[in-house]
N, C-alpha and C positions, 0 to 999 in steps of 0.2 A: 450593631453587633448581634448576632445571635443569641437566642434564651440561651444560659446556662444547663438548665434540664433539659432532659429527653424529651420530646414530642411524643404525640398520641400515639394508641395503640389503632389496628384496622381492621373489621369485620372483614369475615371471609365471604366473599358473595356467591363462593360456589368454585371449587378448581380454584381460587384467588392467592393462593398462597405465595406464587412464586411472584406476582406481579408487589404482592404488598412485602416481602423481604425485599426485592429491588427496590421499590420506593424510600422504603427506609435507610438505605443506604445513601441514596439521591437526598434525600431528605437532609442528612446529617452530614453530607459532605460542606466545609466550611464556606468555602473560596463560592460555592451553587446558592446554597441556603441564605448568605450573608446578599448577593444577589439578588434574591427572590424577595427575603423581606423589604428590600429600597421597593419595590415596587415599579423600579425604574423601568421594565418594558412592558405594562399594563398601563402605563401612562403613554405611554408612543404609539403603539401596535394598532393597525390600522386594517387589521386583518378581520373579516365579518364574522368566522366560526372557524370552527375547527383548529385553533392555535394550541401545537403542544408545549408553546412554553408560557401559557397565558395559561394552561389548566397545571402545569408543574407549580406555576409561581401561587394560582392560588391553594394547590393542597399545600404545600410547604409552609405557605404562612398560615393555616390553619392548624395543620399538623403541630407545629411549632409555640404558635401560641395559644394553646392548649393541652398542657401537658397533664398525666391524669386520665386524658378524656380519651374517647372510643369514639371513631371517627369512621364514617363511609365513603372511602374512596370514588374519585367522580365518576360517571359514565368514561367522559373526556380522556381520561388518561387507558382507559380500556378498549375504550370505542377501534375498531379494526383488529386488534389484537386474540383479544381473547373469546376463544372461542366452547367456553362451559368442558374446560377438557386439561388434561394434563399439559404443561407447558416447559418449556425452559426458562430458566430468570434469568441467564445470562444473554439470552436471545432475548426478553421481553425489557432488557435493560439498553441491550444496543438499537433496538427497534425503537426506543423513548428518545435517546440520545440522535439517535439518526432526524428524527423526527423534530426535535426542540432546533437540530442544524438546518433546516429547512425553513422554520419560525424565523432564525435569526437573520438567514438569508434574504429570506422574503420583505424583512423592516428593513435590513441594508437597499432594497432597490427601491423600495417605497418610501425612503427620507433622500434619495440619491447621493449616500454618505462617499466621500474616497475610497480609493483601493484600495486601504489596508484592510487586515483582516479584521472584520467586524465580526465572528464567530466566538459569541462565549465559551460555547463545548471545546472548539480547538484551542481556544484560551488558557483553558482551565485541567481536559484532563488530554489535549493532545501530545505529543512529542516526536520524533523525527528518529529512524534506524538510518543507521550510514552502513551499508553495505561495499567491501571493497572486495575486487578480486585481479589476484596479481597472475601475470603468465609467469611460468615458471622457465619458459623458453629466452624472452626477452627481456623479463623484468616487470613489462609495463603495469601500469595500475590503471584500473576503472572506478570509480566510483558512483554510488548510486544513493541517490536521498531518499528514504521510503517514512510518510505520517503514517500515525499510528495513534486510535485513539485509549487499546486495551492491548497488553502482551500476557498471548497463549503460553506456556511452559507446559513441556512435555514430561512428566513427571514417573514414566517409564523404570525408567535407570534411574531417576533421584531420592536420596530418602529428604530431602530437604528443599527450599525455594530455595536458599542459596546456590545447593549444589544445581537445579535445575537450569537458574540465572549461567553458571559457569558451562553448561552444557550449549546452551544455547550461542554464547558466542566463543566457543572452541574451533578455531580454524577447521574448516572442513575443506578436504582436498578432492579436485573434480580431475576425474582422470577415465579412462575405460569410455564404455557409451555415454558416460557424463560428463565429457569431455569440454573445455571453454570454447569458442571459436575467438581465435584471437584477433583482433582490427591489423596488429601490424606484422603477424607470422600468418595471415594469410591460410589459415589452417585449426584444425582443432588440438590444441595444444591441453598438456595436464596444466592444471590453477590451484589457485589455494582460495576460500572464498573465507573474509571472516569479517562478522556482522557486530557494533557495538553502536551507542546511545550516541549521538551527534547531538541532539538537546532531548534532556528529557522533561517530562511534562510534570505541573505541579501536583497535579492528583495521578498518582500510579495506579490502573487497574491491573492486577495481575489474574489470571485466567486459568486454575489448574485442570487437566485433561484425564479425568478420572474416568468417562465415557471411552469404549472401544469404539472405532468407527464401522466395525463391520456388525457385533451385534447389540452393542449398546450394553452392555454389561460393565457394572463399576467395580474398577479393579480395588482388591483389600491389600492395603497397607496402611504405613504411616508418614506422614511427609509434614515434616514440622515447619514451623513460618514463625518468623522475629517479631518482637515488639518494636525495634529498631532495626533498620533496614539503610544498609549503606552501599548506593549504587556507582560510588566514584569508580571500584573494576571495571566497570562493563560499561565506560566512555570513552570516547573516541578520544580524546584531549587528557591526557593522565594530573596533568600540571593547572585543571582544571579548580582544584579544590575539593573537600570533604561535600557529597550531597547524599546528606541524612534524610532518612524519609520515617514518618511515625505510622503505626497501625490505628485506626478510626474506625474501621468497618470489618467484618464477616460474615459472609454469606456459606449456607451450610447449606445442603443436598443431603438427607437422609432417606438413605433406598438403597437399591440394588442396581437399578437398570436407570436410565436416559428417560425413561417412559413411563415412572412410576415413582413415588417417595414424595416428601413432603420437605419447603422451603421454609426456614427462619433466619436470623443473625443476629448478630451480636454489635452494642452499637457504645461509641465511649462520646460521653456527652460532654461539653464543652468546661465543663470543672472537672473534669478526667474521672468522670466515677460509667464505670461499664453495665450495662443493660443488657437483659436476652428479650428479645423480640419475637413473639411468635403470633402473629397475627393482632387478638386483640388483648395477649399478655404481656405486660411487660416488668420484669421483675432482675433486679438490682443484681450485680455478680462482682466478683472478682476477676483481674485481668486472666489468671490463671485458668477460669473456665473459657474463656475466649482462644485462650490461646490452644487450645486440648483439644479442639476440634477438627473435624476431616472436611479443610475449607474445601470450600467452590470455587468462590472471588473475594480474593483480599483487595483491599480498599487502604494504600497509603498517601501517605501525604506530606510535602516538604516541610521541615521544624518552622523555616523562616515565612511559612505562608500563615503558621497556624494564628499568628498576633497582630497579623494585619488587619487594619479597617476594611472590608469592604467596598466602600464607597470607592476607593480607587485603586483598590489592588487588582483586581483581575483586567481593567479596561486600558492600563496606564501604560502596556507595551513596554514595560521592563521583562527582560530580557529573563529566559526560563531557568536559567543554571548560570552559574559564573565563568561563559566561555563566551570568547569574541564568535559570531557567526562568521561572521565575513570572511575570514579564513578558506573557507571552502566556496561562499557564493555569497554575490552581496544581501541577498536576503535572504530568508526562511521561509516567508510569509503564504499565506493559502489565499490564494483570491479568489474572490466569484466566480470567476470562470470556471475552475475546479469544479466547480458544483452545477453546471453545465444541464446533467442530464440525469439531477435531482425530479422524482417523477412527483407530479402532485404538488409542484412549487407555487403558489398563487395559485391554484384551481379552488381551493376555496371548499372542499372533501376530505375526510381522512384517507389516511392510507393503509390500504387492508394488508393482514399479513401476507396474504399470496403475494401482493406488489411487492411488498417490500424484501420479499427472498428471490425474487424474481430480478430485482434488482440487484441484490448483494451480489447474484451468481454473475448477471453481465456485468455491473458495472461498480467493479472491485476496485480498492482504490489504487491507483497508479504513482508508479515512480513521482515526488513532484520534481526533481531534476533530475536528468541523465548525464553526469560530467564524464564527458571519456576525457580524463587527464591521463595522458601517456608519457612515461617516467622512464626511458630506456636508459638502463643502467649497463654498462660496455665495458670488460675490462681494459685497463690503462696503457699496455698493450697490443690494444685494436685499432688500425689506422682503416675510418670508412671511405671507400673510393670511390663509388655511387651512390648515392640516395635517392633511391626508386622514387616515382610521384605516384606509383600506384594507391587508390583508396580501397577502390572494393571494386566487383561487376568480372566482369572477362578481362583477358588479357587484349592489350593494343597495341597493333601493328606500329614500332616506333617511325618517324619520319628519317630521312637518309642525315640529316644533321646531325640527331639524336644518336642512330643506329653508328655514323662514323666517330663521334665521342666516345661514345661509351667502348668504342671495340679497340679505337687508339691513344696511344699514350699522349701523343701529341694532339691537345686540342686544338680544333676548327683547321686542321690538316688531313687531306685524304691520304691513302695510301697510296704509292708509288704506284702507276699503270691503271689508276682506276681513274674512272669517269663518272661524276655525277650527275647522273638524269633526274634525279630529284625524286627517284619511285623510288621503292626498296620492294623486292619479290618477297611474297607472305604465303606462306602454305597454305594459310585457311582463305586468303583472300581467290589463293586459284583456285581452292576446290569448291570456291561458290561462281567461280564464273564457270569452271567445265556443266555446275549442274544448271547453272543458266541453258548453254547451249544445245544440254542435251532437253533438255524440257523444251525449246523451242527448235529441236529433229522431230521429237515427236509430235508435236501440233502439226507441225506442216508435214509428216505421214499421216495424221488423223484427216486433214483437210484434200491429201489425193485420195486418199482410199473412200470416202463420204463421197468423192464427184467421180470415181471409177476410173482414175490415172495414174494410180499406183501398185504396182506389182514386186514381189520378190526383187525379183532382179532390175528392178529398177533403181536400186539404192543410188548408185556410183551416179547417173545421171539424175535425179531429184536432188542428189548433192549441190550439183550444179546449177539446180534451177532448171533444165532440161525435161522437156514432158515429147514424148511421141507422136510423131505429128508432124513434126518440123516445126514446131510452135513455142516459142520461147516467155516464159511466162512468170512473172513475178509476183509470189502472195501478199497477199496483204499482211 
């Protein structure tokens, strides 16, 4: 189990601020921390330098068991990142995260474990959006599975994380240039698109969007956040059960702009008494000052994770929330493969910032399933009399079997006076033989006129293969 008390405080090394609030959050998340002290992948890890979850495990157990004390963060956990300058914490904490998934990767291929997911970070603070969107023409439904290891809120329009939570998965309707393109109306039809929690993850990162994208200016309001946080609204499975989430962590941004201000947070140690955290201060608060602040990144966490041992609650593949998965696909799971085109995997170098936003921008995480489940809903009234085999591409010429079914009532009967030749005439198929023929008039006018036996008024007899002369004469 984890100390009780707060961990160390962290000398600033220069610009360090935002990196040592992140850590501290890392630090004191339960389900991480409880992990790090087992010591369990400093014992396996077979990686020669550069491991960032072999320099998280050892600042945390220091940090940890040292509380009181004034601690200098490692090179390690810096190394590539920070560059003596203003930063983001929320970037310098998915940058660590990204990183420690790469660690964990890297021991899965080097103990050659099975395919499950061997990924403590997606263990721990992953979880999965269920994206559906219905055509409004024929009913049908798509659905799409999107992991997720932090949720952004657009906090615009919200005075609250609740209300933002409710904006966020507010059916939105795609209609005008934003149109669906439907699989089976063949067309761009109006949608309805609405996005909720298909599992969510035991540690919530929640992300507020205080930065403008065009000049980086932080917008002034107030946008309040719960001590208790209950996301059973905003699950795909209602009949799911209550899933209560506790506050553990905040991270604060004080400044004006994206490009300037100073990082600290607020941290509730494992006997519930709350800490502000400012580098190498660290001094006792009430929840009430935690809660009065103009968060960045709230940090929750499941009630039923907080009393677990360690030792096998994050590795044990119990299931994240109390919903059957399989319902919608038989697994969840993230495999190795996924992480494919993880750069710097086994090379045995850190990974520099530029790589690593170079990569977020190509290689952004993808649907892990695409279900096109198609649900055409018909009123009870509608008798269907064909059912197209069309999927998708162009249209095709149907065959004369085809073509006399579909046009007669009587099947596998022609109609009276007709004859099947086994063709069927197609508009598009004659007007690609005329362009055949006419492309090969012109070759063989290009072929008389190049050897000087073709003239205007020679058409009618080059028709015929006929050249002047008396000489009868076949092109090649």
């Amino acid at each position: 189990m984890r100390p009780s008390a707060v961990g160390a405080g962290l000398w600033n090394l220069g610009n360090t601020c935002y990196a040592n609030a992140a850590l501290q959050c890392l630090t004191h998340t339960p389900p991480l921390s409880s992990y790090m002290l087992s010591r369990r992948h400093s014992d396996t890890c077979r990686k020669q330098a550069c491991c960032m979850l072999c320099a998280v495990e050892a600042h945390v157990t220091r940090a940890l068991l040292h509380p009181g004390d004034v601690i200098q963060p490692s090179e390690g956990l810096l190394m590539g990142f920070h560059r003596h300058g203003q930063e983001d914490a929320h970037e310098f904490l998915m940058f660590t995260m990204h990183a420690m998934q790469e660690a964990c990767l890297y021991e899965c291929a080097q103990l050659d474990r099975p395919s499950e997911d061997p990924n403590l970070i997606r263990q721990i603070f992953g979880g999965t959006w269920r994206s559906q969107i219905e055509c409004l023409h024929c009913h049908g439904v798509s659905d799409t599975l999107d992991p997720y290891l932090d949720i952004a809120l657009d906090i615009q329009g919200a005075r609250s994380v609740s209300q933002a939570l409710d904006l966020l998965v507010k059916p939105d309707k795609l209609d005008g240039d934003n149109s669906y393109h439907c699989g089976v109306c063949l067309k761009k039809v109006p949608a309805s698109k609405t996005l909720t929690l298909h599992t969510s993850s035991k540690v919530l990162i929640l992300v507020l969007k205080w930065f403008s994208d065009f000049t980086g200016m932080k917008m002034e309001k107030e946008v309040h956040y719960p001590e208790h946080l209950d996301m059973r609204p905003y699950l795909s499975q209602q009949d799911a059960g209550p899933l209560a989430y506790e506050l553990y962590a905040v991270l604060v941004h004080a400044g004006w702009t994206c490009h300037s201000g100073h990082y600290f947070c607020y941290i509730k140690a494992a006997d519930g008494q709350w800490f502000k955290i400012d580098d190498t201060q660290v001094i006792a608060c009430d929840v009430s000052s935690a809660l009065s602040q103009r968060a960045y990144v709230l940090f929750y966490i499941q009630k039923n994770e907080l009393g677990r041992d360690a030792g096998s609650a994050f590795l044990s593949g119990e299931p994240r929330c109390r919903r059957t998965e399989h319902r919608v696909m038989g697994s969840t799971r993230w495999g190795p493969a996924r992480h494919s085109h993880s750069m710097g995997e086994g090379s045995g170098r850190p990974t520099t910032l530029e790589e690593w936003r170079l990569f977020q921008k190509q290689f952004r995480p993808k649907p892990e399933f695409n279900l096109r489940k198609i649900e055409c809903v018909l009123p009870a009234n509608v008798a269907v009399i064909h059912q197209g085999t069309y999927r998708g591409g162009m249209p095709r010429c149907r065959s004369a079997q085809e073509s006399s079914l579909h046009g007669h009532p009587a099947r596998g009967v022609l109609p009276q006076g007709t004859k099947d030749t086994g063709q069927v005439p197609c508009p598009r198929g004659r007007a690609r033989a005329n362009k055949r023929k006419k492309k090969k008039r012109r070759r063989r006018r290009r072929r008389r006129r190049s050897r000087g036996l073709w003239t205007p008024s020679s058409d009618a007899a080059a028709a015929d293969m006929h050249v002047p002369g008396g000489e009868h004469r076949i092109d090649d």
